[in-house]
C-alpha positions as CSV (number, residue, x, y, z in Angstrom):
1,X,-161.2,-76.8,23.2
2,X,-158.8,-78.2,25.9
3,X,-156.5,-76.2,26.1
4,X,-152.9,-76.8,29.0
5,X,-151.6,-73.5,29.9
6,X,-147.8,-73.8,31.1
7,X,-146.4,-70.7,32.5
8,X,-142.7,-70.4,31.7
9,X,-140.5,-69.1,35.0
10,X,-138.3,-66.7,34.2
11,X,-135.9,-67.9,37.1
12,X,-136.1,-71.5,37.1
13,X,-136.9,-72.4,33.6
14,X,-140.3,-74.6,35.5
15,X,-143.5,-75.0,34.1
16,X,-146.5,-75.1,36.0
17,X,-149.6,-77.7,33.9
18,X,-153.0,-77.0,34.4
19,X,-154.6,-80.1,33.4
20,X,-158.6,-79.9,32.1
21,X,-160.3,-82.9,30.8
22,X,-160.3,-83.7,27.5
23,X,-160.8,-85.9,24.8
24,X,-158.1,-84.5,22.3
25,X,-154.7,-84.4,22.5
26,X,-153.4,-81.3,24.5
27,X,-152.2,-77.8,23.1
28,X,-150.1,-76.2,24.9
29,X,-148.9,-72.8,24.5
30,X,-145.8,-70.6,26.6
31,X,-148.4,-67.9,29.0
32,X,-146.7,-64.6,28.2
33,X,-145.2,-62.9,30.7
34,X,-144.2,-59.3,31.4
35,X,-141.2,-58.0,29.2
36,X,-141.7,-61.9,27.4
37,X,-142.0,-62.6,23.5
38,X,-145.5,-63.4,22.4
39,X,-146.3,-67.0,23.0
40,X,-145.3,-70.0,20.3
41,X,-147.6,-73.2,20.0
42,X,-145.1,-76.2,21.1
43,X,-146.8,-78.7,19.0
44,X,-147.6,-76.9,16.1
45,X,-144.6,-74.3,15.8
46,X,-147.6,-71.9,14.7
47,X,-148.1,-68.4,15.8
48,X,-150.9,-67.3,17.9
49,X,-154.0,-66.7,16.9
50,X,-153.7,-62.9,16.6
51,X,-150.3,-63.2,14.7
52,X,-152.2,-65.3,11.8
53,X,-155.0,-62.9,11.9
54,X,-152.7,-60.2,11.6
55,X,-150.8,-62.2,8.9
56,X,-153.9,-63.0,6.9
57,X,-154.9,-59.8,6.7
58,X,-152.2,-58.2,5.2
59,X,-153.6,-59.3,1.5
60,X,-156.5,-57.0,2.4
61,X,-154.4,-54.2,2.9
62,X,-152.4,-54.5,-0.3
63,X,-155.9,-55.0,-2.3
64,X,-156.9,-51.5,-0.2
65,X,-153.6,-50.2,-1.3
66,X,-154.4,-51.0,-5.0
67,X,-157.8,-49.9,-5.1
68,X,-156.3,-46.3,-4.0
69,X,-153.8,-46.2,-7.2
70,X,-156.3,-47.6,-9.3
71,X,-158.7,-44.4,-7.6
72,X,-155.9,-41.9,-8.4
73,X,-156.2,-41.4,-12.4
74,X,-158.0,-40.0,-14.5
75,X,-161.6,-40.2,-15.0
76,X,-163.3,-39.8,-18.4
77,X,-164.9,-37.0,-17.6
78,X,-161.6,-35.0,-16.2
79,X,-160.2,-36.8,-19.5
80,X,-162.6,-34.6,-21.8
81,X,-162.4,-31.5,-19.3
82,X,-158.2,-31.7,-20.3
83,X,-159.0,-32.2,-23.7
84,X,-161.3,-29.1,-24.4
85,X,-159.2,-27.3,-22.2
86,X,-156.2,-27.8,-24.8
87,X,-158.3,-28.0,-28.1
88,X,-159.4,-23.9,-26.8
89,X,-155.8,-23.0,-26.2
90,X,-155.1,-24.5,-29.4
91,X,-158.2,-22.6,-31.1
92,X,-156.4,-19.2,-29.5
93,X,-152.6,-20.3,-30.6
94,X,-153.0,-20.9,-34.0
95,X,-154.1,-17.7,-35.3
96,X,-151.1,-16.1,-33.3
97,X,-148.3,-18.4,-34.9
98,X,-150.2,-18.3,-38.6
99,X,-149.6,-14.7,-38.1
100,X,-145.7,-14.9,-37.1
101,X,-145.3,-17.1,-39.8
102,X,-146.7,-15.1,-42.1
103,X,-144.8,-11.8,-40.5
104,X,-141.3,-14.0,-41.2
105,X,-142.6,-14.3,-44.9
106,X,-143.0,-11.2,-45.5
107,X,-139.7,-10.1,-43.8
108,X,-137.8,-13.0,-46.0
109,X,-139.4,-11.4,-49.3
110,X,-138.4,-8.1,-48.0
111,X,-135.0,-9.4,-47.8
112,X,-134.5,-10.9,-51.0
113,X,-136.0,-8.3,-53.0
114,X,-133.7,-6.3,-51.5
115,X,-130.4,-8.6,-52.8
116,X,-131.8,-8.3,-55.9
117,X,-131.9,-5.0,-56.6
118,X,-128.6,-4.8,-55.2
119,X,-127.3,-7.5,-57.3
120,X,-128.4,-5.7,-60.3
121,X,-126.9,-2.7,-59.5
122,X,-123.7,-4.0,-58.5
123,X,-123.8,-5.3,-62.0
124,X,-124.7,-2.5,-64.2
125,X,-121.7,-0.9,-62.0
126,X,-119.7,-3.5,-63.4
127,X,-120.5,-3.6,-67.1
128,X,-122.0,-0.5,-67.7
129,X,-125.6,-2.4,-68.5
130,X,-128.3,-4.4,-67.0
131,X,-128.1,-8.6,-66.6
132,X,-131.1,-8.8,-69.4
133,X,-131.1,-10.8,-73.0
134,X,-131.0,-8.9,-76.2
135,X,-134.7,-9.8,-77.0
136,X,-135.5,-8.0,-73.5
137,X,-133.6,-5.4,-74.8
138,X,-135.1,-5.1,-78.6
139,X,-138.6,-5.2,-76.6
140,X,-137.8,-2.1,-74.5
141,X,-136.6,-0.1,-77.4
142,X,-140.4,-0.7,-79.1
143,X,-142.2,2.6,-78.5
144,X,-145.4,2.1,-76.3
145,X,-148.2,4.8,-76.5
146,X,-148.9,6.1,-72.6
147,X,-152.1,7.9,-71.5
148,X,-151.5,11.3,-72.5
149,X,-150.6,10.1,-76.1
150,X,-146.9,10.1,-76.2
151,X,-144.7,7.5,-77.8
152,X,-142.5,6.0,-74.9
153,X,-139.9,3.5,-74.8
154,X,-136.6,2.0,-72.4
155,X,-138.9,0.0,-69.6
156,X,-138.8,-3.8,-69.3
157,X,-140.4,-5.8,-67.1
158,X,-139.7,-9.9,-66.6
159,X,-142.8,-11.1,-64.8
160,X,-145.6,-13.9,-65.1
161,X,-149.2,-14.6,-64.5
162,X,-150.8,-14.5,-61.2
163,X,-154.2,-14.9,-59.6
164,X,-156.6,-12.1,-60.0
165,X,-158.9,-11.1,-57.0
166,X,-161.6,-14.0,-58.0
167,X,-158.8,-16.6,-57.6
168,X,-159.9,-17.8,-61.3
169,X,-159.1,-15.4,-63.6
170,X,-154.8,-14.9,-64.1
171,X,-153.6,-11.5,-64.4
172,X,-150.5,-11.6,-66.6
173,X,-147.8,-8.9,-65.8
174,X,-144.7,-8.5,-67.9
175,X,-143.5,-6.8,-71.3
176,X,-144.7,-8.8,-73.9
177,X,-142.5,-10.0,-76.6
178,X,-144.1,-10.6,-79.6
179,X,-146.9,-9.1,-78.8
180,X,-147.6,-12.2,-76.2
181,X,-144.9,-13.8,-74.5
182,X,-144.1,-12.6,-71.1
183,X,-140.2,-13.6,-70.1
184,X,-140.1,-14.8,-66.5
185,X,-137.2,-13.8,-63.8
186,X,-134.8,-17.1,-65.2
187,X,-133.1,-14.6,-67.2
188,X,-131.7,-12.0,-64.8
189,X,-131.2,-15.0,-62.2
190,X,-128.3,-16.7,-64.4
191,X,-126.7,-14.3,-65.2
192,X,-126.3,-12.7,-61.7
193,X,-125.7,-16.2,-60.1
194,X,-123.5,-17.1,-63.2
195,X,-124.9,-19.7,-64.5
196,X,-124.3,-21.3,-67.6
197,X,-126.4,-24.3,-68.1
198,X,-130.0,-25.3,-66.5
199,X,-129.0,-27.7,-63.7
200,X,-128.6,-31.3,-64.3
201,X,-129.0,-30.9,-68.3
202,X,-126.6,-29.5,-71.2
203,X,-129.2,-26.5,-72.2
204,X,-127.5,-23.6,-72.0
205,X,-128.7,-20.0,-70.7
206,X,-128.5,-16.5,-71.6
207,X,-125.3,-16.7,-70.4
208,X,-123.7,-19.6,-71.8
209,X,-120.1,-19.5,-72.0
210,X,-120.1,-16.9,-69.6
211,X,-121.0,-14.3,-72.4
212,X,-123.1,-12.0,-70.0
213,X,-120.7,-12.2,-67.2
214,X,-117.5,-12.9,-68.2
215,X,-115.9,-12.2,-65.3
216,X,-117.7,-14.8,-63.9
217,X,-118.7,-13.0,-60.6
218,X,-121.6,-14.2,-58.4
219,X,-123.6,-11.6,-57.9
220,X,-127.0,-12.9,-56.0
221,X,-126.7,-15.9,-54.0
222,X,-130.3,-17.4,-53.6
223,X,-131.1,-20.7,-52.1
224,X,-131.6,-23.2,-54.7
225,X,-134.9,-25.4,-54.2
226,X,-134.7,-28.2,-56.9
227,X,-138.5,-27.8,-57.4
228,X,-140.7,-25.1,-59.8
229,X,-143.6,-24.5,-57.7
230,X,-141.1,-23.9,-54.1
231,X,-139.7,-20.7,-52.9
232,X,-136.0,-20.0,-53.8
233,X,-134.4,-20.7,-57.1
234,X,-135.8,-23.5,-59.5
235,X,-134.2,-26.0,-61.6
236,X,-135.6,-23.4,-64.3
237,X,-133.9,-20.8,-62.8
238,X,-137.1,-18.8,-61.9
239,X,-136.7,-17.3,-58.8
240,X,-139.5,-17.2,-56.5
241,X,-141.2,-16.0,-53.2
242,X,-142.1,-17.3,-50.3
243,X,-145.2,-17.8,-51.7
244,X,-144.2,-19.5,-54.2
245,X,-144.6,-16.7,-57.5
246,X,-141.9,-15.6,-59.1
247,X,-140.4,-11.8,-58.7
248,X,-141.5,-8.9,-61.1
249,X,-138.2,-7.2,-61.6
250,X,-138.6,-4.0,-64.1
251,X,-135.4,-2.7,-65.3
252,X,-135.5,1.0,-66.9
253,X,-132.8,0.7,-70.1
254,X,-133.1,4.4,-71.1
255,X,-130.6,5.8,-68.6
256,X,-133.7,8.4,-67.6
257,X,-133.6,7.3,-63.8
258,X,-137.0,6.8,-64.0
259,X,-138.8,3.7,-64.3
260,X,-142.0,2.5,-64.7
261,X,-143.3,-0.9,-63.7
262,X,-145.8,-2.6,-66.0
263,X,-148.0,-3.0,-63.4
264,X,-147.8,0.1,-61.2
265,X,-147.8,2.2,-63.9
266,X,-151.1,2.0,-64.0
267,X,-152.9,5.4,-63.7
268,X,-156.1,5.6,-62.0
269,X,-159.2,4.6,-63.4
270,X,-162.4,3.9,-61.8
271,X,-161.5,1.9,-58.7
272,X,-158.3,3.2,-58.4
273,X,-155.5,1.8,-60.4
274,X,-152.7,0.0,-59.0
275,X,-150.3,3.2,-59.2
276,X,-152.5,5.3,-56.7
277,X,-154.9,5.0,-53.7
278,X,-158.1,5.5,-53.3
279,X,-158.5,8.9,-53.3
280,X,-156.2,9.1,-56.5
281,X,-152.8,9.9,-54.7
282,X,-149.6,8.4,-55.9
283,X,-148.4,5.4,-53.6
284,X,-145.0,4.9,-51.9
285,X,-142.9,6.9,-53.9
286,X,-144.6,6.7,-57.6
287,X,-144.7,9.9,-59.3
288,X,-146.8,10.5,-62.5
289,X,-144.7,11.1,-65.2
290,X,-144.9,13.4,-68.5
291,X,-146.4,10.4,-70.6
292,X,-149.3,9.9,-68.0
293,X,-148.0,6.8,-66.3
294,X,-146.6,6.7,-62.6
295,X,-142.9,5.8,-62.3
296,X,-140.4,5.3,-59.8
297,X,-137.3,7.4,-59.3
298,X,-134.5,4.9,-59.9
299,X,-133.9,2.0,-62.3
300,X,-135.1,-0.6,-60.8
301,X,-138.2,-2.2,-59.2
302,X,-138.8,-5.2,-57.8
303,X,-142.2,-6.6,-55.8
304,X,-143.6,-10.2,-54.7
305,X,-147.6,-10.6,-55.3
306,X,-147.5,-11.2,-51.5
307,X,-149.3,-14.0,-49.2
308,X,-152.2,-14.5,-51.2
309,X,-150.4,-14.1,-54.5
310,X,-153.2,-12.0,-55.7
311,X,-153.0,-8.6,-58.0
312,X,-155.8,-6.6,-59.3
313,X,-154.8,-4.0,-61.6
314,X,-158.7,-2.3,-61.1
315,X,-157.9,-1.5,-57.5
316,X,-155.8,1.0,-55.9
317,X,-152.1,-0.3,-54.7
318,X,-153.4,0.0,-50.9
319,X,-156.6,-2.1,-50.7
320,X,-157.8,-5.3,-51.5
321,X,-155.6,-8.3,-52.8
322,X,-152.9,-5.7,-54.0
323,X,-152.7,-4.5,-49.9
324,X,-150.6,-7.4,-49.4
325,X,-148.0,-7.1,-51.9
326,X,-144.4,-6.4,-51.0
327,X,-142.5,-3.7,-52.8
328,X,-138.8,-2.9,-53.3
329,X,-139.3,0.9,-53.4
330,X,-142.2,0.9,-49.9
């Protein structure tokens, strides 16, 4: 293409034309000198060539520039690697914090068994007699024949039916009234939190009007749950574990300092018996009495079924689903 070339003086502002023949109109361009600015197109106000070159490549670098971000994720396959990686350390965790939570369960039952016994006995130092109703009371006094024969009577025990060891069949613990009713914890509970009436309704408890505690102390103070099947306190006023079960609390109402629970009383038979280990040894305190049962020296006991809210009265106290259990005198 024809092309004038006018070289731009420095000193006198001249411009020297080099004319070639041509056809087409003239472009003319400033020559560049030394220490100059790049060279302008007079007609066309343009850049130079290699400024629109450089210019029309920059969309190329920016497409460059997002192809490397786009490159800089994840990749299925690293995607999967990550998510093994944390299903395995899940695997590994949970058995850890199952086992913490099940730890601070057990500590929790520990604690309030512990606030119940002491409840009780700050009440019988109070009144002279143990938070129970007078058919628990007529109920002790009945004479119950022990192993070796003898007629003995002054034990109570409020309990309830759990699971046996094949999670089907319910073991019922508890002094029966009547030859079949078992009385539940809801008993004790209102009259050592001083309650009068079932909550939200007009039925009144053993201790309506405040007859059991008339000085109208609070003894125990146990979280209230609002359901029957939570842990805490029920709207029925049973009071339950962790788990869920409700307390065993045996109360011994002959002023012997000896009580027996109507489960670990037990003596041992052929796997055991609840009151003994394997090899026939009294467990965690239990001493075998004159009538042939084991008791506990004190007046009262109190025990959860535990996490799996199992018992088996066939089994020693230190194996199999009665392992677990948590006990006020342990």
């Amino acid at each position: 293409m024809p092309v004038l070339a006018i070289e731009k003086s420095s000193i006198a502002n001249r411009m020297a034309v080099a004319w070639q023949s041509s056809a087409w109109s003239p472009v003319i361009f400033w020559q560049k000198q030394a220490g100059a600015r790049p060279a302008k197109s007079l007609m066309s106000g343009r850049p130079p060539c290699h400024d629109r070159h450089r210019r029309r490549s920059q969309p190329m670098k920016n497409h460059m520039n997002q192809s490397r971000r786009f490159r800089a994720g994840f990749t299925l396959v690293e995607l999967l690697t990550v998510i093994a990686i944390i299903a395995i350390l899940a695997s590994l965790l949970l058995p850890v914090l199952s086992a913490a939570k099940k730890h601070a369960q057990v500590v929790k039952a520990r604690t309030e068994i512990s606030q119940i016994v002491q409840a009780i006995q700050s009440y019988n130092s109070d009144y002279g007699r143990y938070p129970i109703s007078p058919a628990a009371q007529a109920a002790a006094l009945n004479p119950v024949t022990g192993p070796s024969g003898q007629k003995i009577s002054g034990e109570f025990t409020y309990g309830a039916s759990y699971k046996g060891p094949d999670n089907v069949t319910p073991e019922p613990v508890g002094t029966k009234i009547g030859g079949s009713t078992i009385l539940t914890n809801n008993e004790v509970i209102a009259i050592l939190m001083d309650i009068t009436n079932y909550p939200n309704t007009t039925i009144a408890t053993i201790n309506t009007n405040y007859q059991k505690n008339p000085r109208q102390v609070a003894y125990l103070n146990a979280t209230m749950s609002g359901d029957p099947k939570l842990p805490g306190v029920g709207p029925d006023l049973v009071y339950r574990d962790p788990w869920g079960n409700p307390y065993v609390i045996t109360l011994n109402l002959n002023d012997d300092n000896k009580v027996e629970d109507d489960f670990y009383r037990q003596p041992p038979g052929a796997n055991g018996g609840p009151a003994t280990d394997s090899s026939k040894n009294a467990l965690n305190g239990l001493i075998k009495q004159d009538d042939g049962f084991f008791g506990f020296h004190g007046n009262v006991m109190v025990w959860s079924a535990g996490p799996d809210g199992k018992i088996d009265p066939g089994s020693a106290g230190n194996v199999g689903v009665n392992k677990d259990n948590v006990l006020s005198w342990k």
